[in-house]
C-alpha positions as CSV (number, residue, x, y, z in Angstrom):
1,X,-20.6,-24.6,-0.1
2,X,-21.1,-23.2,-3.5
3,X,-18.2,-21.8,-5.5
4,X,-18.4,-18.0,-5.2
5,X,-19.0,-18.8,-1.3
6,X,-15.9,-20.8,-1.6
7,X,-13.7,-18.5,-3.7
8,X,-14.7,-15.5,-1.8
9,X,-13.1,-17.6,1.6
10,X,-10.3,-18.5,-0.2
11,X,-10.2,-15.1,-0.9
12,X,-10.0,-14.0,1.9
13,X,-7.9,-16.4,3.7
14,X,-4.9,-15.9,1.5
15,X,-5.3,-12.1,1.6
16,X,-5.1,-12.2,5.7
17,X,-2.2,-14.9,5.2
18,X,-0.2,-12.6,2.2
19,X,-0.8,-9.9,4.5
20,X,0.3,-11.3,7.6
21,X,3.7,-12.3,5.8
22,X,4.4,-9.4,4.2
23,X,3.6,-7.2,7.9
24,X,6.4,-9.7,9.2
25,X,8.6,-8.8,6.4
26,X,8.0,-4.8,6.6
27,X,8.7,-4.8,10.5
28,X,12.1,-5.7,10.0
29,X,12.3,-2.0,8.5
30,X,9.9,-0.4,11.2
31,X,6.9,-0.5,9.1
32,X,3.9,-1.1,8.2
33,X,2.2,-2.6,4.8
34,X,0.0,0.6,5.3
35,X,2.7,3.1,5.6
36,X,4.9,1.4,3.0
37,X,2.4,2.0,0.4
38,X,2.2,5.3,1.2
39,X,5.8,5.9,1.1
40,X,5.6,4.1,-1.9
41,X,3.1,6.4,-3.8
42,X,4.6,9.6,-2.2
43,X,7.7,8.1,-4.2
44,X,6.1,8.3,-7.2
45,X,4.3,11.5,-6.5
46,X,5.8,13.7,-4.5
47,X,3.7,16.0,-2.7
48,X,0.0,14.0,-2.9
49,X,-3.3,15.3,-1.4
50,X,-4.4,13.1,1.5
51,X,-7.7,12.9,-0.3
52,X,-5.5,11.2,-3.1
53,X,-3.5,8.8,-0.4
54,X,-6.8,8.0,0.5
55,X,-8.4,6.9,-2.3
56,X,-4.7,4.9,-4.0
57,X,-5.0,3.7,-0.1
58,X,-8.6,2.3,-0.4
59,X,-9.2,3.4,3.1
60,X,-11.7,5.9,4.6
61,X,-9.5,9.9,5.3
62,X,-10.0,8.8,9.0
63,X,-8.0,6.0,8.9
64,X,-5.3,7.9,6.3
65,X,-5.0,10.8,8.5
66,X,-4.0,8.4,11.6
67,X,-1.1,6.6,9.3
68,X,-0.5,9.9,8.5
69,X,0.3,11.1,11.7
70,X,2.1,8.4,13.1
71,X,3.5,8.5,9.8
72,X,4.7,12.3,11.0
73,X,5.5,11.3,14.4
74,X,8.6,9.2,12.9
75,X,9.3,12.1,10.7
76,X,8.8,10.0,7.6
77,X,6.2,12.0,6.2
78,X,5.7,16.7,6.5
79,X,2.1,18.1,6.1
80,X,1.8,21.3,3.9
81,X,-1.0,23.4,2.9
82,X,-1.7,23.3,-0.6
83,X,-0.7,26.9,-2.2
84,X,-3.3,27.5,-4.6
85,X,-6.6,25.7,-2.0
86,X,-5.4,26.2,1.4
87,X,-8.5,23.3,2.1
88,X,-5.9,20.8,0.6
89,X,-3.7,19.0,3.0
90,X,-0.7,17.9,0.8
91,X,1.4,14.9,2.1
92,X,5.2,14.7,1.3
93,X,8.2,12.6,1.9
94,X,10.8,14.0,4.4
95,X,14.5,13.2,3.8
96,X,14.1,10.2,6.7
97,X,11.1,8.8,4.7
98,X,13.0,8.7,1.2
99,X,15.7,6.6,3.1
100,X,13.3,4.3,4.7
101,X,11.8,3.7,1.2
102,X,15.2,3.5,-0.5
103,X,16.4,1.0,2.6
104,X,13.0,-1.2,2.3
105,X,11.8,-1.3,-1.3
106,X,15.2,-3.7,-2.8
107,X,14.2,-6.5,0.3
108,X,10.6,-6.3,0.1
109,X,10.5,-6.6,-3.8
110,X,12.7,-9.4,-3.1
111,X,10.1,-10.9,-0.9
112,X,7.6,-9.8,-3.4
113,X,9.1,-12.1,-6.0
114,X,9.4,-15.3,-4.0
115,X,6.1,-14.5,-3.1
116,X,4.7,-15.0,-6.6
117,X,7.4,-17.0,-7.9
118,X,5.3,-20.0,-8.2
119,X,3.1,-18.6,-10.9
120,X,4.3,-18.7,-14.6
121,X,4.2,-15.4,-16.9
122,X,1.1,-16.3,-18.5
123,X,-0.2,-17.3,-14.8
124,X,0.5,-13.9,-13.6
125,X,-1.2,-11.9,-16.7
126,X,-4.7,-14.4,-16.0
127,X,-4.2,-13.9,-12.3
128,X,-4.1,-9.6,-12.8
129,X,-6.8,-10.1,-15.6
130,X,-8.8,-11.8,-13.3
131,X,-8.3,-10.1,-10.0
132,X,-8.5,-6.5,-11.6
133,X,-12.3,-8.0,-13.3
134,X,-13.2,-8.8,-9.2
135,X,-11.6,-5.0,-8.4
136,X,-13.9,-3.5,-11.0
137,X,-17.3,-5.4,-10.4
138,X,-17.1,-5.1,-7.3
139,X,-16.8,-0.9,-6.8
């Protein structure tokens, strides 16, 4: 196998295998890796256009606008029409969502950390250089 062929399964397998791990880890807060990231950005931005959750996401508005409304059915998220286009759907955190995040984010950044624990600073600065270069070749 040649190396790209072989670095792209590598890839791959350690994405499904960090992602499998870290779904474990979530679930113990009754959530997903999906919804935590958007709880996550709604966190940083409070009321965000699904268009916007979509694209920080990386996932088509189909698949954000059924996260979304699970999201909704917990009552960890509240639709609202944007004020100035009523064509924006604008996505905030309700009072139950805020204390999800709150609850989640210390443990999960703890798992976070032992996660990448076994990489040196410099490791980790290569590593982001190098996975941000793959992010921006390819799209």
């Amino acid at each position: 196998m040649n190396k790209q062929l072989e670095t792209w399964a590598l890839l791959r397998r350690t994405f499904a295998k960090v992602q499998r791990v870290a779904e474990e880890d979530l679930r113990k807060h009754g959530t997903t890796p999906s919804q935590f990231n958007i709880l996550w950005n709604l966190s940083i931005e409070e009321s965000t256009p699904m268009s916007e959750l979509s694209k920080q996401a990386a996932c088509v508005n189909s698949n954000i606008t059924s996260i979304i409304s699970r999201m909704e059915e917990k009552g960890l998220v509240k639709r609202i029409q944007d004020k100035k286009d009523r064509r924006v759907v604008r996505v905030e955190l309700t009072e139950k969502g805020k204390e999800l995040y709150q609850k989640t984010v210390p443990e999960h950044y703890e798992f976070l950390k032992n996660a990448l624990c076994c990489y040196t600073e410099e490791e980790l600065e290569t590593f982001n250089f190098l996975l941000n270069k793959l992010f921006d070749h390819v799209g």
